[in-house]
N, C-alpha and C positions, 0 to 999 in steps of 0.2 A: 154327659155324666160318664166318669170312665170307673171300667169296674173294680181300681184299689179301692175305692173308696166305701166298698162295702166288708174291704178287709182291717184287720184289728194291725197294731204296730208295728210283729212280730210275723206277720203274714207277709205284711208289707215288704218289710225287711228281707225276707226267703226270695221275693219276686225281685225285688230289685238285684240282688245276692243273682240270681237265675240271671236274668236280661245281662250283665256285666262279666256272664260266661266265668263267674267263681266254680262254675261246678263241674266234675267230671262225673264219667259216667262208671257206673261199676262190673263189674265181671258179671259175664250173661250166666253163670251158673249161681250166681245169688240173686238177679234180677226176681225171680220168680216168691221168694222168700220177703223180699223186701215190697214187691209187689202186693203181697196177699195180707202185710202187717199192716200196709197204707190204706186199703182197703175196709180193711175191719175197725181200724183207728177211725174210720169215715164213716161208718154205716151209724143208720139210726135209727134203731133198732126198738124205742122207750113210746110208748105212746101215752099219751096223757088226753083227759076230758077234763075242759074248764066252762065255767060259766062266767058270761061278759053280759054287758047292759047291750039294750040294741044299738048303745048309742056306742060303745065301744067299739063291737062288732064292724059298725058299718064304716067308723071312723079309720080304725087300723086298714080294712078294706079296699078302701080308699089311700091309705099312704101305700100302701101297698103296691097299686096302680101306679098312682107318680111315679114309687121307684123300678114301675117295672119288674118287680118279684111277686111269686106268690107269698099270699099272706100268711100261712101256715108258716115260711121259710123268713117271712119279717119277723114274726112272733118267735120262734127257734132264737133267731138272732139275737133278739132285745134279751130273751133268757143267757143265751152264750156272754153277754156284753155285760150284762149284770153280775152273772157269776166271777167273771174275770177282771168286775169290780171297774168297769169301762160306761156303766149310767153312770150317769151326775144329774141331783135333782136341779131343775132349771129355778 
């Protein structure tokens, strides 16, 4: 399993955009600026407490494992993929 696949279209896009050397690099006296924006855009900062059946619990748990992630970070994901309108009921 390789790790696009745990990225969204648009992520995709940037990485493949990167590997095809689109990108230059920028003046080391703005690095630090642009550095500290990417950073904070990234942090996660919100914490939330939810209540799941045990049977949810042990389920997502468990995919979680498969895909080699923590489950806290599956769970984050399905909210980010929801929000940005990326579920589809099966």
């Amino acid at each position: 399993m390789n790790n696009k696949e745990y990225l969204d279209k648009d992520e995709q896009d940037i990485v493949e955009s990167f590997e095809k050397d689109e990108w230059i690099s920028i003046p080391k006296e703005n690095q630090k600026k642009y550095i500290k924006a990417a950073k904070k855009s990234q942090q996660k900062n919100k914490r939330i407490n939810i209540r799941l059946t045990d049977k949810d619990y042990h389920d997502i748990r468990v995919k979680a494992m498969e895909e080699g992630i923590p489950y806290q970070t599956l769970i984050s994901s399905i909210i980010h993929k929801y929000n940005k309108g990326e579920l589809k009921d099966s």
